[in-house]
C-alpha positions in Angstrom: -44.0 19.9 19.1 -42.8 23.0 21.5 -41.9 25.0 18.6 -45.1 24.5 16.8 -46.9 25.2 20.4 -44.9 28.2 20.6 -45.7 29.3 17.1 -49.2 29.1 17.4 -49.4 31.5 20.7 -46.9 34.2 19.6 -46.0 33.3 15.8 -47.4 35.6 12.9 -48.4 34.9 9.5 -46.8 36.9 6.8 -48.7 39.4 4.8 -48.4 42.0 1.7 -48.1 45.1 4.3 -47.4 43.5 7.7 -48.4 40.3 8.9 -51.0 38.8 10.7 -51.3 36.6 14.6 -51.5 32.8 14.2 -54.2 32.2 16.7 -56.6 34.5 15.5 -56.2 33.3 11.4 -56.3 29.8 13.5 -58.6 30.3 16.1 -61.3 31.7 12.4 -60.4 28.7 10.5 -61.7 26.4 13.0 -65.0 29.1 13.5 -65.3 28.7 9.6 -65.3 24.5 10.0 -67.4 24.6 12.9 -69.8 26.5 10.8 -69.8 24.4 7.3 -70.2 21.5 9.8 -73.1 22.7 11.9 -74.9 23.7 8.1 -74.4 19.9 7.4 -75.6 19.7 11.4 -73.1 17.3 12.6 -72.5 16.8 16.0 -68.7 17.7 15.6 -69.6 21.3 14.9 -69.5 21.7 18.7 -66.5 20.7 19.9 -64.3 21.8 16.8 -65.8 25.3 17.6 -64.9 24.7 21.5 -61.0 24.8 19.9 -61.9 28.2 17.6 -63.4 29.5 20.9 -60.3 29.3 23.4 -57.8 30.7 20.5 -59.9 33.8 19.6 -60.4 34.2 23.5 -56.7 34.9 24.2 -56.4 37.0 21.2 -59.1 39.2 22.0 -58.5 39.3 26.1 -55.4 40.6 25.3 -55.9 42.9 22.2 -51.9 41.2 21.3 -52.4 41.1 17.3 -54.2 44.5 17.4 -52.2 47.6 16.3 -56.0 49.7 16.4 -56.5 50.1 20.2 -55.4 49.6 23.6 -57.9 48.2 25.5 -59.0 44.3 25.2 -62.6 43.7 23.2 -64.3 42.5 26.1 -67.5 42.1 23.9 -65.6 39.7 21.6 -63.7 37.5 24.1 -66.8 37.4 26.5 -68.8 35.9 23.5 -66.3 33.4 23.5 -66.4 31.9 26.7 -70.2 32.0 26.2 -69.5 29.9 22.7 -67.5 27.5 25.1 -70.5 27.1 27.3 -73.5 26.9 24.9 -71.5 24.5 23.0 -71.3 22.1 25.5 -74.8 22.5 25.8 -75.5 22.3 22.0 -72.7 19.4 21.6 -75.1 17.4 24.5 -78.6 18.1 22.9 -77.3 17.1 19.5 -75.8 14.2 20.7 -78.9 13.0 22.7 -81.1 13.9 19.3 -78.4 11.9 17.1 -78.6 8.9 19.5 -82.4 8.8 19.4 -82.2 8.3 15.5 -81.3 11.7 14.7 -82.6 13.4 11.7 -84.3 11.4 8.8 -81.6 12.9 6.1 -78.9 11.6 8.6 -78.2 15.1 10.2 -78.5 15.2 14.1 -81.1 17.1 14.2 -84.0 18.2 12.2 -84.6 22.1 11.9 -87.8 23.7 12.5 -89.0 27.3 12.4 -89.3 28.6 16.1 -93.0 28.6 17.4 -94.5 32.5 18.2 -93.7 32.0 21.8 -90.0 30.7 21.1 -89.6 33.9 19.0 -91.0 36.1 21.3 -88.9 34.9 24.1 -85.8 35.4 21.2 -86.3 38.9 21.3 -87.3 39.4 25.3 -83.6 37.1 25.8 -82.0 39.8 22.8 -83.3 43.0 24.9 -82.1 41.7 28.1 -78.8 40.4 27.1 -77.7 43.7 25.0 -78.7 45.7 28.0 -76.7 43.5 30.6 -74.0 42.8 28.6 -73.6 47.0 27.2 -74.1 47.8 31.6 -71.0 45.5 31.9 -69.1 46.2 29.2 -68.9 49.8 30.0 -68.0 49.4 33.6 -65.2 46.8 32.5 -63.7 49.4 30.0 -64.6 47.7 26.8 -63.2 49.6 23.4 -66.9 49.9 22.0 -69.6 49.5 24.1 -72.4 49.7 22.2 -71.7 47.6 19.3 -69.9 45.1 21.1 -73.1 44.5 23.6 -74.9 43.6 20.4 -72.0 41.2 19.2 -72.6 39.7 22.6 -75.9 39.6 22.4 -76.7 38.1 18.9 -74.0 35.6 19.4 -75.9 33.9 22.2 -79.0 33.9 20.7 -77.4 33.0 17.6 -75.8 29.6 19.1 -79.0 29.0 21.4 -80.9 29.0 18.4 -78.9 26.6 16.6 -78.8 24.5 20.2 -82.1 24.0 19.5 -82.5 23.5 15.9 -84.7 26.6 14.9 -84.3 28.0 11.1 -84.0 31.9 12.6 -80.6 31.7 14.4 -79.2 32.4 10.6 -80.8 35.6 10.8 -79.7 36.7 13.5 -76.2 36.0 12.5 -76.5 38.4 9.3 -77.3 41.1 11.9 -74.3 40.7 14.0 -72.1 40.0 11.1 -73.3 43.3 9.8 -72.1 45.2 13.5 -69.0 42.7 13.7 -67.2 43.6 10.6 -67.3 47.4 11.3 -66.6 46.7 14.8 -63.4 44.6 13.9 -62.0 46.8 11.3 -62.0 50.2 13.0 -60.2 47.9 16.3 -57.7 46.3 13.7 -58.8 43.1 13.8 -58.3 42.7 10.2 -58.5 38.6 10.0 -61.5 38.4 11.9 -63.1 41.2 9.8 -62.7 39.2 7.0 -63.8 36.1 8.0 -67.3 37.6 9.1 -67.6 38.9 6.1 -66.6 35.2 4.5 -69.2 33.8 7.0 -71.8 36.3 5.4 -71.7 34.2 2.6 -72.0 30.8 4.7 -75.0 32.1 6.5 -77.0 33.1 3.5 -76.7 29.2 2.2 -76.8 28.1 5.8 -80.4 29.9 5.9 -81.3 28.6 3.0 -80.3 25.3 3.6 -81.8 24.7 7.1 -84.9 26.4 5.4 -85.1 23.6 2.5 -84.9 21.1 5.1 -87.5 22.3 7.4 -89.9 21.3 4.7 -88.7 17.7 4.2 -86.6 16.5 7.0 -88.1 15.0 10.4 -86.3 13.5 13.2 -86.5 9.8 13.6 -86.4 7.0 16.4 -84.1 4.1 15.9 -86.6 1.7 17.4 -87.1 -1.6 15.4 -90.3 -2.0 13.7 -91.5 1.7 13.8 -92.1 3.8 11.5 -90.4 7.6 11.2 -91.9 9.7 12.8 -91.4 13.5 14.1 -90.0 13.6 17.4 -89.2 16.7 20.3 -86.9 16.7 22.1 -87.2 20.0 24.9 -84.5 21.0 27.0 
């Protein structure tokens, strides 16, 4: 058990050309499940992500597996710890949807477009967070700034917006998957490079997906003798 501890937090994975660290091929394979599982929206996206979250963190607070640059992504591991906290938050709101009767297609929720007011508080929330998380990023000495405030940025709307169900938060993934890969390749972050750009591919059918089911899936009450029926729950 200690040797397979100590493997994961300093062992490397071997690769044509070099090799690559254990946590952060680790720390994206449980990204990737938590992703395929909140597509199918079950309630264990959440805390298999909460696992992902904590490996990637200590890779990217330290900048260990990087040969690319000096300096710890800030941008990166700061969206992790705010993964770790929406989580929680989405893991609760899921779990209170499931345990009302969940979805009518047995998900935990049911998705739904964002109403104009949700979407315009998306982008007012977007605006605010690049420009408070780019003000601390460059006083903390972060590698890139600008294109890690966005990373930062788009990932907490991104995970709000799956919090809470609505069909958009795919989209905004594509646009920080398209910042993320260029962002992670030019810092040597090779594995995580690649798996954005293997998410790309999840969130296209993700969007899809939640998009299908907006049409034809409702959430439900378990109550006995009650018909299904559409049901929000606002937190």
């Amino acid at each position: 058990m200690m040797a397979l501890l100590d493997w994961l937090l300093h062992g490397t994975i071997p690769v044509p050309g070099g090799a690559l660290g254990a946590r952060e091929v680790i720390g994206n394979l449980f990204g990737l499940a938590s992703a395929i599982l909140g597509m199918k929206r079950f309630v264990w996206a959440w805390p298999v992500g909460l696992v992902g979250n904590l490996l990637l963190f200590t890779v990217f607070a330290t900048g260990e597996f990087s040969g690319a640059v000096e300096e710890p992504l800030w941008g990166q591991a700061g969206r992790q710890v705010f993964f770790a906290a929406v989580s929680v938050y989405g893991w609760w709101r899921w779990s209170q949807a499931r345990n009302a009767g969940g979805a009518s297609d047995g998900g935990a929720i049911a998705p739904r477009w964002a109403t104009s007011s949700e979407r315009v508080q998306l982008v007012v929330l977007g605006i605010v967070g690049y420009a408070a998380a780019y003000a601390l990023l460059l006083r903390i000495g972060s590698w890139g700034p600008s294109t890690e405030a966005w990373i930062l940025a788009g990932s907490m709307l991104a995970t709000y917006g799956m919090a809470r169900g609505w069909v958009e938060f795919w989209l905004v993934w594509v646009l920080v998957d398209v910042v993320g890969v260029t962002t992670l390749v030019n810092a040597g972050f090779y594995p995580t490079a690649g798996m954005y750009l293997f998410y790309a591919v999840f969130v296209v059918i993700g969007f899809v997906i939640w998009w299908r089911d907006s049409t034809t899936v409702v959430e439900v009450t378990d109550e006995p003798d009650q018909p299904d029926h559409k049901e929000t729950i606002t937190v």
